[in-house]
N, C-alpha and C positions, 0 to 999 in steps of 0.2 A: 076299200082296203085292198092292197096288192096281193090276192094270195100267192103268184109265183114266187114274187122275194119273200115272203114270210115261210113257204116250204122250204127254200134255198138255204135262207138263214138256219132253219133248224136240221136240215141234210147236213149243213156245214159245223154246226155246233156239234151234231151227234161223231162224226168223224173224228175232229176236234177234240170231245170226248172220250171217244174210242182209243185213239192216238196216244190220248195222255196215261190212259188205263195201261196201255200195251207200256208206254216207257217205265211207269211205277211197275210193272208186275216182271218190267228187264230189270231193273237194277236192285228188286229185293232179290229175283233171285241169285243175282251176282254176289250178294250182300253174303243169301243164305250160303250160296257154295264156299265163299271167304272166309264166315265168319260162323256157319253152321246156323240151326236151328234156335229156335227162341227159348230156353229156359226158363223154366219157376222158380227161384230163390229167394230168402228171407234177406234181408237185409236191415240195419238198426234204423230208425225213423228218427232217433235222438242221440247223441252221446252217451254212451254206456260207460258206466264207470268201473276197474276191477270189481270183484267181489259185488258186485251191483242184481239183486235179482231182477231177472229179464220176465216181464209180460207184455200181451197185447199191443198197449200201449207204446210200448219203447221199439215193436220189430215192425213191417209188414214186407208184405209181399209184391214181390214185382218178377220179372221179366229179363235174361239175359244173353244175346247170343252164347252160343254153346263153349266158344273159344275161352270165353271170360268168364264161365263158372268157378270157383274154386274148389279144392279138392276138401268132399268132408261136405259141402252144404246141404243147406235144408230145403225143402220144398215148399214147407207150407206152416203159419207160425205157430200152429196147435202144436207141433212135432218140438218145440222152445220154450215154450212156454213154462213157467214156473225150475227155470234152469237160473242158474248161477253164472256171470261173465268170469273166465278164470285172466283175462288179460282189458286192460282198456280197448272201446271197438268206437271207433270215431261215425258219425252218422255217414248214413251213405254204404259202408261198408258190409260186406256180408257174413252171415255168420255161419262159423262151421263148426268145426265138432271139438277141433282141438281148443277151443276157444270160450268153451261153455261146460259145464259140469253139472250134475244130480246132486241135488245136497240131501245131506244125511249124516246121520250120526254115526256109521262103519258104510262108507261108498267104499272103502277099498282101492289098489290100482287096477284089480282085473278089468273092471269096468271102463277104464280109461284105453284099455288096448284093444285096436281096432280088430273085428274079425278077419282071421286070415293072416293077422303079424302077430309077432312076439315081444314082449318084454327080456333086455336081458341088461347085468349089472357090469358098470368094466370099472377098474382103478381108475382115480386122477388125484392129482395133486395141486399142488395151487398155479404152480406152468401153466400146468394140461390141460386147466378148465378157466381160462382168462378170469385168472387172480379169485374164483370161487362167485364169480358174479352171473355164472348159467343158472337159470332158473326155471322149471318146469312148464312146457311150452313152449321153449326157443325150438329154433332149429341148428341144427349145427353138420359142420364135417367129420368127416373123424381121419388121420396119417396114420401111420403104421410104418414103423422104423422094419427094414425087412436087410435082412444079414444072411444071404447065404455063403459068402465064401472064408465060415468061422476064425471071424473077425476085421478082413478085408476091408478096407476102407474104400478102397478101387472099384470094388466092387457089392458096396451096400447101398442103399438107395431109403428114400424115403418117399411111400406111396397114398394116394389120397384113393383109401379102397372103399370109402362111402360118401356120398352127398345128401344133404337135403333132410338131417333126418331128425325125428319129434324128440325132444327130451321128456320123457312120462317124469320123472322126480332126481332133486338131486337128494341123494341122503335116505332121508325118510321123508322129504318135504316132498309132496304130490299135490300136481293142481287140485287135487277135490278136497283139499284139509283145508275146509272153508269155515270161519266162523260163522256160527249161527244161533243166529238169536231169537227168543220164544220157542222152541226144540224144550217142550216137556220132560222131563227125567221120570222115566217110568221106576228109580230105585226111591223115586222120593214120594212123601206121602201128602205133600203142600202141593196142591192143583195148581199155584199162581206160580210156585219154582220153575225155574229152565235154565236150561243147561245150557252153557256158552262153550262154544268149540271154539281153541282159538288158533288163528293160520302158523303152519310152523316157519318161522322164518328165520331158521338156525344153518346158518353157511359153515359149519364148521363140519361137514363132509367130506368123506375119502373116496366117493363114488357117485356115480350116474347111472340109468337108468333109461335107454332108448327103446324105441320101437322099431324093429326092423322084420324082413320078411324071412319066415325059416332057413334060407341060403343064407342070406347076410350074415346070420347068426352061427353060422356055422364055419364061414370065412373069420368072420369076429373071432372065437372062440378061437380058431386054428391060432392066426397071430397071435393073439394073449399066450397062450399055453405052449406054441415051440418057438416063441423069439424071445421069449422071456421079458419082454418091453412093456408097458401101460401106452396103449398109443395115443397121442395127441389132437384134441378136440377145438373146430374152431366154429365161431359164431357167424352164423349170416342172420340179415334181414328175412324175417319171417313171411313177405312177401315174395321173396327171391326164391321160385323155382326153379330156375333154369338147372341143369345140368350136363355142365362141360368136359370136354376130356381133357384131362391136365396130365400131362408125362412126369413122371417118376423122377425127381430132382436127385444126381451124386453130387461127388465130390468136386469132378470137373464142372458141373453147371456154376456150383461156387466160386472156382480159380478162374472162370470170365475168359481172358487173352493168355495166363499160365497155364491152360488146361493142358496144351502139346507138353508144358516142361514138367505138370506133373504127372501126364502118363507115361514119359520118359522113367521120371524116376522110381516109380511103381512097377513099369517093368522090369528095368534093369534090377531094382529089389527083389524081385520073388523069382526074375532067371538066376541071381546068385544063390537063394535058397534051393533051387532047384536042382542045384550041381553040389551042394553040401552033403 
């Protein structure tokens, strides 16, 4: 038996070894400085269907870099368990908070508002709320028609002063007015009775119902109550975080290649009021 090539060979494997060790423990940590830490999240094992009670069975748990977590999720699937899905969750996906409800026979909406945000009510009309078809759980924008120079055209703008934000209910319909079936009636006196909750699914509302953070609510409220206007609400994809800075659209954005001839005429209008 050769023991020098048999030392040699396994010098040369250990290296070899070592080598490959040192490249996997570069590129995780590239991975981790990129992509952040690994994560604990629930996510669905099966297709979840709305109104579908969630256990065991339908969630588990796995592992995310940090970048990919969503906002709202769970750690671990004891924290879901015997929760209600308030939207379809296709498998694979994660589940988070806006997404799932406490069933009960008075959940209420406080429970649905995250600590640290508010609930607040604005008008809409069938424009304002794309034709009454928002539904508790979207996300949406919200414009705000903004008039300071009373009544100026030249000078009125329309501004997109929030993004990204949870709808809690439109009307009185709230994701947690879940039907629920076998829910005992404690007024009845038949043990086998229960009481069926049924989901409100009445679009004939004049209002909405967001979550936003005590500032926002206070920016909100300001436009409501000195522009006099119901601002206008629009729908994004409920995966679509992102948030961009978009410029405040006048009159001129609209007139395109007329914009020189109609700030001619806008000013030449208000220097002849001027001299009146």
């Amino acid at each position: 038996m050769n023991t020098r090539a048999l030392t040699l060979a396994l010098i040369i494997s250990a290296i070899a070894m070592f080598m490959t060790m040192t490249y996997i423990d570069t590129k995780q940590a590239e991975l981790v400085e990129k992509y952040g830490e690994m994560v604990a999240v629930v996510i669905a094992a099966q297709d979840i269907n709305e109104l579908e009670l969630i256990d065991d069975r339908k969630v588990t748990a796995t592992t995310v870099p940090k970048k990919f977590v969503m906002p709202g999720h769970f750690k671990e699937v004891k924290e879901v368990e015997n929760t209600v899905a308030t939207v379809p969750i296709k498998k694979g996906e994660q589940i988070t908070q806006p997404r799932l409800t406490f069933p009960g026979q008075q959940t209420g909406l406080s429970r649905q508002v995250s600590v640290g945000k508010r609930a607040i009510s604005i008008p809409v009309n069938e424009s304002q709320s794309i034709s009454k078809l928002i539904k508790p759980g979207d996300r949406v924008d919200v414009l705000v028609p903004i008039d300071y120079g009373a009544g100026r055209k030249d000078i009125s703008l329309i501004k997109t002063v929030l993004q990204d934000v949870l709808v809690l209910s439109t009307g009185q319909s709230v994701t947690n007015s879940l039907p629920l079936v076998g829910v005992k009636s404690e007024e009845s006196r038949d043990a086998e009775a229960v009481r069926l909750l049924k989901l409100n699914t009445n679009i004939r509302y004049n209002s909405i119902t967001l979550e936003l953070d005590p500032y926002q609510v206070q920016k909100l409220t300001w436009a409501i109550n000195f522009f006099n206007r119901a601002p206008s609400i629009t729908l994004r994809n409920n995966n679509d975080k992102e948030q961009v800075r978009i410029a405040p659209t006048t009159i001129f954005d609209l007139m395109g290649e007329e914009a020189s001839e109609a700030k001619a005429y806008f000013k030449k209008r208000y220097d002849e009021k001027g001299t009146q």
